[in-house]
N, C-alpha and C positions, 0 to 999 in steps of 0.2 A: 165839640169834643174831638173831633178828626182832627181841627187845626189844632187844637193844645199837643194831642200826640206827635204831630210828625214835629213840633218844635220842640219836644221831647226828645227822640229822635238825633234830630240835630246839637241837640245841646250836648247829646252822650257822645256823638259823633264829634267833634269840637272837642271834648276832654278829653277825649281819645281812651287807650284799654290801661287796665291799674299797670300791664306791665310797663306800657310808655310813661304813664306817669312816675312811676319809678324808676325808669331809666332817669327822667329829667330829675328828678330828687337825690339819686345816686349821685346822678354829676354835679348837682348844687354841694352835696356835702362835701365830697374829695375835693372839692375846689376850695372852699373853707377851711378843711383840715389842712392842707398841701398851703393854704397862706399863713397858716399858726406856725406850722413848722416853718416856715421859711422866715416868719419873723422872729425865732427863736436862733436858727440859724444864725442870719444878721445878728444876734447881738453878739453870739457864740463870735461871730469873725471879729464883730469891734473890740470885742476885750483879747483877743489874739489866742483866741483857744479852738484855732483850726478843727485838729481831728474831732471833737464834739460838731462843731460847724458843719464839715463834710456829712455826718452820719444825720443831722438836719435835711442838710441838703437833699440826698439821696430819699429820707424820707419825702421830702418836698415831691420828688418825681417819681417816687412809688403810687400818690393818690392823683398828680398829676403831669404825666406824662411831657407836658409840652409846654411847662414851666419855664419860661426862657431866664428868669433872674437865676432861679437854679439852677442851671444848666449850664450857662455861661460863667459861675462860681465852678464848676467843677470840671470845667473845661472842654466844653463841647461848644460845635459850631452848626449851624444848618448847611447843609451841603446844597447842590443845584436844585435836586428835587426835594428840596424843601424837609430830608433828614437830617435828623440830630447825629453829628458823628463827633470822633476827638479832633480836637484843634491841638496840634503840638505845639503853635507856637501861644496857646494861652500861656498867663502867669499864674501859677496858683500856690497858695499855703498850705503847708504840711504840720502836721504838730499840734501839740499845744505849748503856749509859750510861758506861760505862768506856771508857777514851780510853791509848792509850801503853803504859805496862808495865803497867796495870792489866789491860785487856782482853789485853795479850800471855801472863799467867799465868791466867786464864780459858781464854783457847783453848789452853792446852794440858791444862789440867785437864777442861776438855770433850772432849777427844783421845783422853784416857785413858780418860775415861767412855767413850766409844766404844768405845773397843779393849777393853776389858773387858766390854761388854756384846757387841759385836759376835761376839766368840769364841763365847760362850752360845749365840748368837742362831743361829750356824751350825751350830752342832751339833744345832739341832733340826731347821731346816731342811733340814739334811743327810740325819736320822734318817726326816723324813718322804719323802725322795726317796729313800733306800732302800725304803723301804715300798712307794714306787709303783713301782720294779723288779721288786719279788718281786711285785705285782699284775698285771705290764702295763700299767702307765697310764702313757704312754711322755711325752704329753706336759706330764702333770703331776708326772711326774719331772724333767725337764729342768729345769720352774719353779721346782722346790725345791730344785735342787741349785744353778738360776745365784742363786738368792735366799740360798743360803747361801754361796753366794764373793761375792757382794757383799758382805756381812757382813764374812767372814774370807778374802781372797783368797790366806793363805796354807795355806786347809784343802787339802792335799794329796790326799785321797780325794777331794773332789769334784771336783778339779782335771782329774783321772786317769778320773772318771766323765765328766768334759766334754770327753776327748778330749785335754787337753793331756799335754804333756810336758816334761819339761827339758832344755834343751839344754845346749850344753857349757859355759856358763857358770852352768849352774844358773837359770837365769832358766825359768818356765812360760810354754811359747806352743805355741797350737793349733800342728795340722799344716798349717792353710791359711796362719796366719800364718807361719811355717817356708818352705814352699817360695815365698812370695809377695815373702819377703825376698831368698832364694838369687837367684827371680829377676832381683831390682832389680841384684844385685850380679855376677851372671854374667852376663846378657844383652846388656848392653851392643858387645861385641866383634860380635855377631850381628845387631845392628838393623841398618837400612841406609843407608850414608852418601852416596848422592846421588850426583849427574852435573854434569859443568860445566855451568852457565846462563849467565845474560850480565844484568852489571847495570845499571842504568836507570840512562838522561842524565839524570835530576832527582839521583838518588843521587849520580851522579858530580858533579856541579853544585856541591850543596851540599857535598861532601869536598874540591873543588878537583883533585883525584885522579883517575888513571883505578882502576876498580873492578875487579876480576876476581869471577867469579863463581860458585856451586855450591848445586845446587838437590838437594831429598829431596822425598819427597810431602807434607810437613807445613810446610818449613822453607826460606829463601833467606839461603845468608850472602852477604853482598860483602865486600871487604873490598883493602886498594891492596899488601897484605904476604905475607899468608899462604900458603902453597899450597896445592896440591890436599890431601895427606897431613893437614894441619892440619886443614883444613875437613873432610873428612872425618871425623875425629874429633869433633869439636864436633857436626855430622851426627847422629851414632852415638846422641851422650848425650842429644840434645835426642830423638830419635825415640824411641830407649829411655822414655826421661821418659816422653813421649806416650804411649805405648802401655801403662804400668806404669799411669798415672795414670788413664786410662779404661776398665782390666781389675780395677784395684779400687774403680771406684768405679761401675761397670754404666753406662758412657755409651758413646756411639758418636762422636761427631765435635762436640766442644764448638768448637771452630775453622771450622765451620760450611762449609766446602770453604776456607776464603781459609789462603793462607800466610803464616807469623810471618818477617817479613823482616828478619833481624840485620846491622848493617853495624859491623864492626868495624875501628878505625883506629887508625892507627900509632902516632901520637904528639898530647903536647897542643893542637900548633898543629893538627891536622886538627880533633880536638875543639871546639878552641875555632869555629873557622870553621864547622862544621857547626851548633854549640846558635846562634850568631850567625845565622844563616840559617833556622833551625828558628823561633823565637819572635818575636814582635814585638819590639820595642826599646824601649818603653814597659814591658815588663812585664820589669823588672831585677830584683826578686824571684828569678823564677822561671830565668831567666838564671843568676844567682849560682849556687842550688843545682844548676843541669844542670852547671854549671863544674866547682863542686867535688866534687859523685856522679860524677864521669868516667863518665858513663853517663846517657843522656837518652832518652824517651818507654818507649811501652810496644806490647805488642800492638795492630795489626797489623805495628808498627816498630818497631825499639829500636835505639840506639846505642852503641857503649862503643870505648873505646879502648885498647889494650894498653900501648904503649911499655915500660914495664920489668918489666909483668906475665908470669907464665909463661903457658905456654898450660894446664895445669890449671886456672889460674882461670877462662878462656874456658870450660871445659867443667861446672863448675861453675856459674858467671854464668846458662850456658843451662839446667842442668835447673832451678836456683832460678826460673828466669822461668818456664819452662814450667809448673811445680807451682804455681807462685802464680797465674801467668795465666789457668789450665783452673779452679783454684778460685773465682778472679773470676767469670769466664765463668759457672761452674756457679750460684754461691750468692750472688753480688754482689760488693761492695769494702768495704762496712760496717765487716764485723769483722776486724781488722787480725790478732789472736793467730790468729786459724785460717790466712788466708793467709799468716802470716808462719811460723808454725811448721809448717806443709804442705813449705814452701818449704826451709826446713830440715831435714827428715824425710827430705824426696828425697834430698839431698845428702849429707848425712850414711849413707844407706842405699847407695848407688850408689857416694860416690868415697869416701868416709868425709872427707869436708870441710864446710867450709864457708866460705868465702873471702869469700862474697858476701851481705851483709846488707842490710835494708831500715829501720835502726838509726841513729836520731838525724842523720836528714837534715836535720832543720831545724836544728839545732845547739841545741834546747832539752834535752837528757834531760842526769842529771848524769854522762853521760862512764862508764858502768860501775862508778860509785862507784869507779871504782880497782883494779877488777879487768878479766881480759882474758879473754873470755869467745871468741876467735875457734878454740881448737880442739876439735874435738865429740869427744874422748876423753877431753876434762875435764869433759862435762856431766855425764854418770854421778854421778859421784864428787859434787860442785857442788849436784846436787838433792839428794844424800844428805845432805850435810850440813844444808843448809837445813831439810829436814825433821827431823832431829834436834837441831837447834839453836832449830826455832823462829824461820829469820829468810828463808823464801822471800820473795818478792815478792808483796803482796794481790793474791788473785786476782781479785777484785771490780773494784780497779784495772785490771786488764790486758785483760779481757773490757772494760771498756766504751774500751779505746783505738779511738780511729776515723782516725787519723793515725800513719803511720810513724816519722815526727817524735819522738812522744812516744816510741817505745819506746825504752830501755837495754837491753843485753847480759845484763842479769837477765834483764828483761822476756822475750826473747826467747828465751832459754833454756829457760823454764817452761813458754813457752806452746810450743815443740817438745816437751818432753816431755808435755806436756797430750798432746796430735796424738800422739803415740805412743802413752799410755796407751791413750786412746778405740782406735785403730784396733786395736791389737793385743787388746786387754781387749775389745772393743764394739764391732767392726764395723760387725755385720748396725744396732744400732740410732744407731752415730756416723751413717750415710746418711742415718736417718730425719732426727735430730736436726740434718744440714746443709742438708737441704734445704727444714725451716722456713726458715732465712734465706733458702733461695729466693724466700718466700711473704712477706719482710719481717717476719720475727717476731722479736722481741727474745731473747737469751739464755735468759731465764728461763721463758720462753713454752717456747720450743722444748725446753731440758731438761727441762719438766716434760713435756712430750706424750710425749718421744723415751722416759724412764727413767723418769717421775716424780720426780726430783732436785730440787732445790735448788740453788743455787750453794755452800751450804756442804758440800751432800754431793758435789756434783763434787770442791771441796775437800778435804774429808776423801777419799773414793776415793783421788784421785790420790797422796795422802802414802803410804797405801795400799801402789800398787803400787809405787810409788818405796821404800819399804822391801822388797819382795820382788825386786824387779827389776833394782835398782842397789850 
């Protein structure tokens, strides 16, 4: 029995502790991954679509540092002591050089490369996050397991290890995501809709109107039509918003104590007299577009006018303001797809609408190509096809819109479902990666701090979940 033990002993000794064994398991997987990407890479360079190639590459020496095919592609040399440094006088490719249908049968055949590699690539990841279960090493399980649904978001065991579940539509979302949504969608009836106030002789001045009045702790409507009951309502959604939009995103009072004071008017001729008394008169431009948006300035004031609208759009109109406005507030006005699709997120989540767009204000974008993109029970269906057809909207394009103007009904579309993917999929690190643009950090900055991504793997991702989701 003595000799069985100490060969016991020895043999534990020999396999050494789960953390060594994990290290060597760590290093076996990065080294597999860090060879997919590099053979994705390579093909990326044979068909001569560089900058895809390069963001291979780089992936290639993120899982392996000392990659020398990679490395030597991106123009590094090993120095005396045997470090990687730039070589100026490497030759290297910039770009991509396929343009139209060319590049559109590349990115799909790199798609596939993906998805084919991707699978593999989760199933190790997977493998080694079991291992750290059956170890206890709680939080280098989690790494390998959210490392292999990024891979394969529709690996269902890891899904299931991370907590999710599917709900009735089959779609996987956490349980925070789950109840975060009930609440956007139930709560509303429960926020609280305010007490008569009394609106101000400027307000009424500029409406021509006498104003009536109704105030919340957030929010002041006026308005020469509507009554209590209405206002109320509008109340309800706009505090709701408030309260949904600073509980998931860890803020306390982005509105800083001042109130968002909405004055809503009857008909065009109040409209019109009010944008006429709003703006200078030199600045006709600007004029024209409050005319035609029947709806002029913004936080701390906004104006809109009903006339033949229902009062759902009203209520509407107000959580889109409020989601876009709190996202201003928080991360700037820069990037138009996050506040534009935030804004949509809300809507869509709370009344199941969206009525109210921030879409080809300036009369430049081409009109929805012909398609009508105003009910959000179509986008589902809309992204799916897109992504299976090969013909979303460049995401490249959409991320660098810095004008509402420019965006289409596509545009706008993608970039809500973007905002949905990140939030439901990425929470904890979408914060991270919004609040770069707090700091003024460009896109790319930010997604690489936030995920280490890319903009072609945000891209790929998002096609992603739009296949499991929709």
């Amino acid at each position: 029995m003595k000799s069985a033990g100490l060969l016991l002993v020895a043999a534990l000794a020999l396999q050494g502790s789960p953390q060594d064994e994990y290290k060597a398991k760590l290093l076996a997987v990065n080294k597999t991954t860090a060879s997919k990407h590099y053979s994705i890479a390579e093909y990326l360079g044979g068909a001569s679509m560089f900058l895809w190639a390069r963001e291979q590459y780089y992936k290639t020496i993120e899982f392996d540092p000392d990659h020398e095919g990679a490395r030597k592609k991106l123009g590094f040399k090993k120095n005396d002591d045997g470090q990687w440094e730039s070589d100026p006088n490497a030759k290297q490719e910039f770009g991509n050089k396929k343009k139209a249908e060319d590049a559109d049968k590349v990115r799909k055949q790199f798609g596939d490369r993906l998805d084919s590699a991707g699978k593999d690539l989760s199933r190790l990841w997977a493998d080694l996050g079991f291992f750290c279960k059956k170890a206890m090493m709680t939080a280098e399980m989690s790494d390998a397991f959210t490392k292999a649904l990024e891979y394969d978001p529709t690996n269902g065991s890891v899904r299931k290890e991370l907590g999710y579940e599917k709900d009735a539509k089959g779609v996987w979302m956490s349980k925070v995501e789950r109840e975060l949504r009930k609440q956007m969608k139930d709560g509303i009836a429960k926020a609280p809709g305010g007490q008569p106030g009394t609106a101000t002789p400027e307000d009424e001045a500029l409406a021509g109107v006498k104003l009536k009045g109704r105030e919340s702790e957030h929010y002041v409507i006026e308005s020469p039509h509507l009554n209590d009951a209405q206002m109320t309502l509008i109340l309800q959604n706009a505090e709701h918003a408030y309260a949904m939009f600073h509980k998931l995103f860890g803020q306390t009072d982005l509105y800083n104590g001042r109130k968002y004071v909405v004055v809503i008017l009857k008909d065009k001729t109040q409209h019109f007299r009010w944008v006429d008394g709003t703006y200078k008169t030199d600045d006709l431009a600007r004029i024209k577009l409050a005319k035609d948006a029947q709806a002029t300035g913004h936080y701390p004031r906004s104006e809109v006018y009903q006339e033949t609208l229902p009062d759902a759009f009203l209520q509407d109109d107000i959580i889109h303001n409020t989601a876009q406005t709190l996202m201003e507030l928080w991360c700037g006005e820069t990037h138009c797809w996050v506040l534009e699709g935030m804004a949509m997120h809300f809507t869509r989540l709370m009344k199941e609408s969206a009525m109210m767009h921030c879409v080809d204000l300036a009369g430049t974008s081409p009109k929805n190509k012909g398609k009508n993109y105003t009910d959000p029970a179509d986008w589902p269906v809309v992204c799916r096809v897109w992504v299976r057809e090969g013909r979303d909207p460049d995401l490249t394009t959409i991320l660098k819109r810095t004008n509402f103007g420019e965006f289409d009904g596509a545009d706008a579309v993608k970039a809500w479902s973007l905002v949905e993917f990140l939030l439901a999929q990425h929470r904890d690190k979408f914060i991270v990666f919004l609040q770069q643009f707090k700091d003024g950090k460009d896109v790319e900055t930010a997604l690489k701090e936030a995920w280490g991504w890319t903009v072609s793997d945000l891209d790929y991702r998002w096609k992603q979940y739009v296949k499991i989701a929709y």
